[in-house]
Backbone as a printed PyTorch tensor [residue, N CA C, xyz], in Angstrom:
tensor([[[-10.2510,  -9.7260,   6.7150],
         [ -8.9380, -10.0360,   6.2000],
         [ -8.1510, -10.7900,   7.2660]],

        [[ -7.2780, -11.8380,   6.6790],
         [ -6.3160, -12.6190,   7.6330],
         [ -5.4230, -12.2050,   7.8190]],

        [[ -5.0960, -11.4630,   8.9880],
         [ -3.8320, -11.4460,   9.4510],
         [ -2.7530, -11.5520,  10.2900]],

        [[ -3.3360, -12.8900,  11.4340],
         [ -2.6070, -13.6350,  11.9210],
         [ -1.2080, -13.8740,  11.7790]],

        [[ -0.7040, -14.2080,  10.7030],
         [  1.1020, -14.4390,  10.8570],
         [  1.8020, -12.6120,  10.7790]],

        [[  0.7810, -11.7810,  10.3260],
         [  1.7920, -10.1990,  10.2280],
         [  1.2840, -10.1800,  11.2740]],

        [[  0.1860, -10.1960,  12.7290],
         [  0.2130,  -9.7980,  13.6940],
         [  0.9810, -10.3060,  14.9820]],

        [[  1.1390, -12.0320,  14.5070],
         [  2.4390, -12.2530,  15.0210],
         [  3.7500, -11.9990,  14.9550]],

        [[  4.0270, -11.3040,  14.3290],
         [  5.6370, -10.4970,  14.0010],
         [  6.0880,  -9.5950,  14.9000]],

        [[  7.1820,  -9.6320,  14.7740],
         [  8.0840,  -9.1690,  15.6990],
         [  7.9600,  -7.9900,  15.1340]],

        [[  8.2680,  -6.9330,  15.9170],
         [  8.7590,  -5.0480,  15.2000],
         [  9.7910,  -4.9470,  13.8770]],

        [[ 10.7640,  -6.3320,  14.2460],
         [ 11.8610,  -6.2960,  13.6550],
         [ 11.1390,  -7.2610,  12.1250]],

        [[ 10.4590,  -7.7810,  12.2850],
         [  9.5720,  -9.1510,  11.4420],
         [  8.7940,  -7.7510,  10.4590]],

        [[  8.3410,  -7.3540,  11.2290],
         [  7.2830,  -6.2010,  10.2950],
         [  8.3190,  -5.1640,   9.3950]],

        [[  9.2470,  -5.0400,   9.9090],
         [ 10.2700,  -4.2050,   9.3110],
         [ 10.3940,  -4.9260,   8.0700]],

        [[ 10.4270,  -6.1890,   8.1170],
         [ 11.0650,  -6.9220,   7.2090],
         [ 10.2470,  -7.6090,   6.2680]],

        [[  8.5210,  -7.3360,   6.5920],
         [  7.4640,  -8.0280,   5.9710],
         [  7.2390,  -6.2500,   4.5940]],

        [[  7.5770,  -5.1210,   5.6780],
         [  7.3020,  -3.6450,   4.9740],
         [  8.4790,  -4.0690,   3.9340]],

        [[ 10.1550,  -4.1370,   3.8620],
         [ 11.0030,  -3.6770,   2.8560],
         [ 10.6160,  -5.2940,   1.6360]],

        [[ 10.2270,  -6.0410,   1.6130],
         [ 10.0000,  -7.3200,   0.9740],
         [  8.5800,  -6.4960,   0.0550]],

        [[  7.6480,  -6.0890,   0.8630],
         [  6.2490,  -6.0210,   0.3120],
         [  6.3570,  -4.6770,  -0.5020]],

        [[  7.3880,  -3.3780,  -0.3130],
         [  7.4930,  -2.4950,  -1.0030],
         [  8.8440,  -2.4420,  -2.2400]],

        [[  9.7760,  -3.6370,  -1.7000],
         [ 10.5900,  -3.9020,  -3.1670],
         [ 10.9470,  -4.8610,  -3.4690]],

        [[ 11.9410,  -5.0900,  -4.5740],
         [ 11.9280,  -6.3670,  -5.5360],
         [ 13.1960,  -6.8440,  -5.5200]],

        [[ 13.3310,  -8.2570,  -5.7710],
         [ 14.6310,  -8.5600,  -5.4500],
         [ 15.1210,  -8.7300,  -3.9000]],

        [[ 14.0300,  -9.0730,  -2.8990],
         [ 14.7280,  -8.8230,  -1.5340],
         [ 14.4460, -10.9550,  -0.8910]],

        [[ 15.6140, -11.4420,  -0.7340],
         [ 14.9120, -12.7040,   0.2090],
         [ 14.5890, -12.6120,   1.5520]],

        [[ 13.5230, -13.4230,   1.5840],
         [ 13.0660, -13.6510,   2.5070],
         [ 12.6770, -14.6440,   3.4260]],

        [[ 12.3510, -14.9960,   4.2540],
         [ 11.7110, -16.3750,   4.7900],
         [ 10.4700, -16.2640,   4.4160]],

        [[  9.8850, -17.9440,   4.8440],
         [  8.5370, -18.3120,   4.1860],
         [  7.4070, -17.5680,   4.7120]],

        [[  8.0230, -17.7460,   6.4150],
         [  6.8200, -16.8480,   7.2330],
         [  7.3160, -15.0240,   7.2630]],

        [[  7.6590, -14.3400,   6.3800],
         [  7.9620, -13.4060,   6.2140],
         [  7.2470, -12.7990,   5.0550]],

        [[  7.2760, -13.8630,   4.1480],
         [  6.2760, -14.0690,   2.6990],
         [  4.6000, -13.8340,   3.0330]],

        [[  4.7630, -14.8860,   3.5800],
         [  3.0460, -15.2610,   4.4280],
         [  2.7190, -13.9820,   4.7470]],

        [[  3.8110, -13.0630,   5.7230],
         [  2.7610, -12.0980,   6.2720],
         [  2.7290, -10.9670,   5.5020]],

        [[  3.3680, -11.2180,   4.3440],
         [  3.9810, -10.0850,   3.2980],
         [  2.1180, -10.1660,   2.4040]],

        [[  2.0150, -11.0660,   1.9570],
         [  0.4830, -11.3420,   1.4380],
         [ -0.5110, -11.0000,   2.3510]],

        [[  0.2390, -11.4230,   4.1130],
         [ -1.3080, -10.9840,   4.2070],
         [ -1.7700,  -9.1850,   4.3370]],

        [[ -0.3780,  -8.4650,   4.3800],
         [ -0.5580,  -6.9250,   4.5130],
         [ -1.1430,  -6.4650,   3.3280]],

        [[ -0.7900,  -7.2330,   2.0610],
         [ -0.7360,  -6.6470,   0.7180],
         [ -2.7780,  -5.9390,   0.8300]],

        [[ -3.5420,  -6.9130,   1.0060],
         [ -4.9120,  -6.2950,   0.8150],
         [ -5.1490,  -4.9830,   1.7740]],

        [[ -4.5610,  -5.1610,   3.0680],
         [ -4.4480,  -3.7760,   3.9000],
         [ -4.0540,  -2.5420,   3.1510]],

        [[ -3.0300,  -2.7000,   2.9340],
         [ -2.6760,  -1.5090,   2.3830],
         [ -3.1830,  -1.2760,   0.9950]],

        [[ -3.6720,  -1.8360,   0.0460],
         [ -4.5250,  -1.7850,  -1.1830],
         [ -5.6690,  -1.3170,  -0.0730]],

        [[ -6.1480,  -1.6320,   0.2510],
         [ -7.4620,  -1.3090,   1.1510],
         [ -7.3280,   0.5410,   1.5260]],

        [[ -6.2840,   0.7810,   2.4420],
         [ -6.1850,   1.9800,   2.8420],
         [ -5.6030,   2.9630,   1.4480]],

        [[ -5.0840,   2.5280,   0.4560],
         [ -4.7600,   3.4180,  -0.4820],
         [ -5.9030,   3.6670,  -1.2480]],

        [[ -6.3940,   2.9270,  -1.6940],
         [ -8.2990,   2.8330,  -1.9380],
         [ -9.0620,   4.3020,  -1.3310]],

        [[ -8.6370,   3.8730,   0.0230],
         [ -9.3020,   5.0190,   0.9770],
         [ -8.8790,   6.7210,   1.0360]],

        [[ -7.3040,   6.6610,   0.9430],
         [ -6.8510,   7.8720,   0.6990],
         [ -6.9400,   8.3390,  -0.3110]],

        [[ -7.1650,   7.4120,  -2.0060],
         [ -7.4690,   8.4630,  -2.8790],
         [ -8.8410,   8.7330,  -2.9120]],

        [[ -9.7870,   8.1400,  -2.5030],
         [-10.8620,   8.4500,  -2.5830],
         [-11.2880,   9.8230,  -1.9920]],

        [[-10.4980,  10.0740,  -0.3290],
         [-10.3170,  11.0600,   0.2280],
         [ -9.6870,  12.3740,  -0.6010]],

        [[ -8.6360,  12.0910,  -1.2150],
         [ -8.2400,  13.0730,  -1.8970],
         [ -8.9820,  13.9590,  -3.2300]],

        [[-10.2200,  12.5320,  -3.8450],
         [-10.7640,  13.1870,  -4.6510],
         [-11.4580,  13.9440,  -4.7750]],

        [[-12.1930,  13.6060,  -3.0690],
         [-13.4470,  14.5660,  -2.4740],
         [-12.7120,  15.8700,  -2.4080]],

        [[-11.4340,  15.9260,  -1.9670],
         [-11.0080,  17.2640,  -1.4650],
         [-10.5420,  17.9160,  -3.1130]],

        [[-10.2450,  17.0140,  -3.7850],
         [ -9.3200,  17.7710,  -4.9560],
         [-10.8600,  18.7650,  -5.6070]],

        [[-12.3520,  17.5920,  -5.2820],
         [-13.5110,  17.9800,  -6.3160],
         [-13.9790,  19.2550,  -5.3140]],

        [[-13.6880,  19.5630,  -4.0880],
         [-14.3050,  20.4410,  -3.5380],
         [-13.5060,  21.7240,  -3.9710]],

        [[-12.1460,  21.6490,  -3.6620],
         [-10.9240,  22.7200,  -3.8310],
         [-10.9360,  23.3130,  -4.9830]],

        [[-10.9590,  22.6350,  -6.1610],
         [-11.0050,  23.5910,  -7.5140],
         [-11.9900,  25.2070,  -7.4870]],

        [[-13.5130,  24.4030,  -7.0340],
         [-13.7700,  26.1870,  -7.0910],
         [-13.9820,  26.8610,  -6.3380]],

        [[-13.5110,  26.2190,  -5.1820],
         [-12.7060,  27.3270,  -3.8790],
         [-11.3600,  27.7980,  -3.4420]],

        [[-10.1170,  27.4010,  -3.8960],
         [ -8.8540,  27.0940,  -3.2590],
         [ -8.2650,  26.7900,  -4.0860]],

        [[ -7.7130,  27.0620,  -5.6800],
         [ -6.9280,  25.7730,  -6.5880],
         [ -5.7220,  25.7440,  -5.7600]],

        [[ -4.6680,  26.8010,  -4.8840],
         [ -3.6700,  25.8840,  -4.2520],
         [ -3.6420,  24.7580,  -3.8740]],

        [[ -4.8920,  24.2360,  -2.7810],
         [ -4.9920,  23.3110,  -2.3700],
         [ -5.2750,  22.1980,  -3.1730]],

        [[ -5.8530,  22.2980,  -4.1750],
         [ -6.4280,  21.4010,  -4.9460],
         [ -5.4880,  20.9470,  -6.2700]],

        [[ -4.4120,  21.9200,  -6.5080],
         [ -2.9350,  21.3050,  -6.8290],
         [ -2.6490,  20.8120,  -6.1450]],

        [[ -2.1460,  20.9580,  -4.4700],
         [ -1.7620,  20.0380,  -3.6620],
         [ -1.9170,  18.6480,  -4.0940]],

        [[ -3.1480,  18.6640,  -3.2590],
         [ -4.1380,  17.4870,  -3.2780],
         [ -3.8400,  16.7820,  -4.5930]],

        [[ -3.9220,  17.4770,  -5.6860],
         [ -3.6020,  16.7090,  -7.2250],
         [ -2.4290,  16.1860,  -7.2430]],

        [[ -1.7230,  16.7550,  -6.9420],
         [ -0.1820,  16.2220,  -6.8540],
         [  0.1350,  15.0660,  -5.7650]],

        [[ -0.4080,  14.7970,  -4.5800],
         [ -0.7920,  13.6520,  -3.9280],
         [ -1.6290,  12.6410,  -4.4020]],

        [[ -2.2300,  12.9850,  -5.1410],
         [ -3.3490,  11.6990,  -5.8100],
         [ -2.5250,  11.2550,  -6.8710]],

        [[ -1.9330,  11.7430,  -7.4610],
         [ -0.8340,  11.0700,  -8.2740],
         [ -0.3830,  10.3230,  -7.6240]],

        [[  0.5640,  10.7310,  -6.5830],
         [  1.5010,   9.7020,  -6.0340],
         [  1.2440,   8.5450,  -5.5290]],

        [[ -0.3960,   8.8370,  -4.4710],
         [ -1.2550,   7.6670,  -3.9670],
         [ -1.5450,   6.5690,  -4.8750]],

        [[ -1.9100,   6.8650,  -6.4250],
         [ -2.4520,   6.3690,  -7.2630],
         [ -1.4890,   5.5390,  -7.7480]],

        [[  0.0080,   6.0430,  -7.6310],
         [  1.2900,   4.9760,  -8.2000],
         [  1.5190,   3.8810,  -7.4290]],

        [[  1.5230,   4.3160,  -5.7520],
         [  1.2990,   3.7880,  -5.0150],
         [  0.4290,   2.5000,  -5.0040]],

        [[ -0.9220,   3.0910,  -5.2940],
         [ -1.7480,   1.7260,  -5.1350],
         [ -1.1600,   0.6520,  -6.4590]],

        [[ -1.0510,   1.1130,  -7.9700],
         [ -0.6940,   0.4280,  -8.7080],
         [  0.6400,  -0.5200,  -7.9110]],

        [[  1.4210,   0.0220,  -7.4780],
         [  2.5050,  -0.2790,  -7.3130],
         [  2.4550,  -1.3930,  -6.1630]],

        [[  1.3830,  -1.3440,  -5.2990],
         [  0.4360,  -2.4650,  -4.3030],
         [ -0.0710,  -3.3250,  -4.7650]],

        [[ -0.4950,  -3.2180,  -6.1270],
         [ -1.6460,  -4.2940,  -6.6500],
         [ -0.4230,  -5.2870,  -7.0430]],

        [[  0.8640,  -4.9050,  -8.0340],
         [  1.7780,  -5.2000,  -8.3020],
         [  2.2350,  -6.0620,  -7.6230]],

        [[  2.9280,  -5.6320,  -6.5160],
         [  3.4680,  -6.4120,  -5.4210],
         [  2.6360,  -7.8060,  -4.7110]],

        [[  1.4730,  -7.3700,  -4.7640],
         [  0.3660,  -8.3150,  -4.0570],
         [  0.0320,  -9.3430,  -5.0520]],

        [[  0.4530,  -9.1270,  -6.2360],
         [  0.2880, -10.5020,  -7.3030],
         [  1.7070, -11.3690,  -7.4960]],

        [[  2.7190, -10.5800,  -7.3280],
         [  4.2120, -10.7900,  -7.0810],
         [  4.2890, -12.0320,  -6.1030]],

        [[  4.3550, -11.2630,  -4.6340],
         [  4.1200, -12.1650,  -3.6620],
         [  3.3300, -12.9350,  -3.4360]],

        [[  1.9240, -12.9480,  -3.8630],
         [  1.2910, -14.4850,  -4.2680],
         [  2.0640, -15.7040,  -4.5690]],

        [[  2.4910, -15.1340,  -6.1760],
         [  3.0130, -15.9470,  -7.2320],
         [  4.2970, -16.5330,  -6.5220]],

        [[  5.1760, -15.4760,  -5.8230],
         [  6.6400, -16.3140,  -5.4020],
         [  5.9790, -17.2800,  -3.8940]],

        [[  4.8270, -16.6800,  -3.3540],
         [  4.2840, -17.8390,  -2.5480],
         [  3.7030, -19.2830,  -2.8020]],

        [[  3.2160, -19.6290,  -3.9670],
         [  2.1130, -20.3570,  -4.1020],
         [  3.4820, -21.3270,  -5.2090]]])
């Protein structure tokens, strides 16, 4: 994955590549955009990873632990809105890029 212009960012740049890439309605600059696309597959990538993680634990927990495995259920929800809510954004910011 490319991510040259988000690794050139400033602390303050990344601040500003995170509130653009997680909501709507925010302007931005071009190279703010740029690095806004290039995080979008990262984090689709790592949300990928955490529910997958969660499923192992949710499929182990049921017939050992259901506390935990409510937990866990109740996090895979949220992860799962999450990623929708990534894929979203990452076609968004394409489109207002291109």
């Amino acid at each position: 994955m490319k991510l040259d212009v988000y690794r050139s960012c400033t602390r303050k740049e990344k601040m500003e590549v995170l509130n653009i890439f997680w909501r709507r309605n925010i302007e931005a600059s071009s190279r703010i955009r740029e690095a806004a696309l290039q995080y979008g597959p990262v984090a689709v990538a790592c949300l990928i990873a955490i529910a997958a993680e969660l499923a192992l634990v949710i499929g182990v927990s049921l017939t050992r632990a259901h506390v935990i495995g409510l937990v866990a259920t109740i996090c895979e929800v949220f992860v799962v809105w999450s990623l929708w809510w990534a894929l979203a954004r990452t076609r968004d910011i394409k489109r207002l890029t291109n």
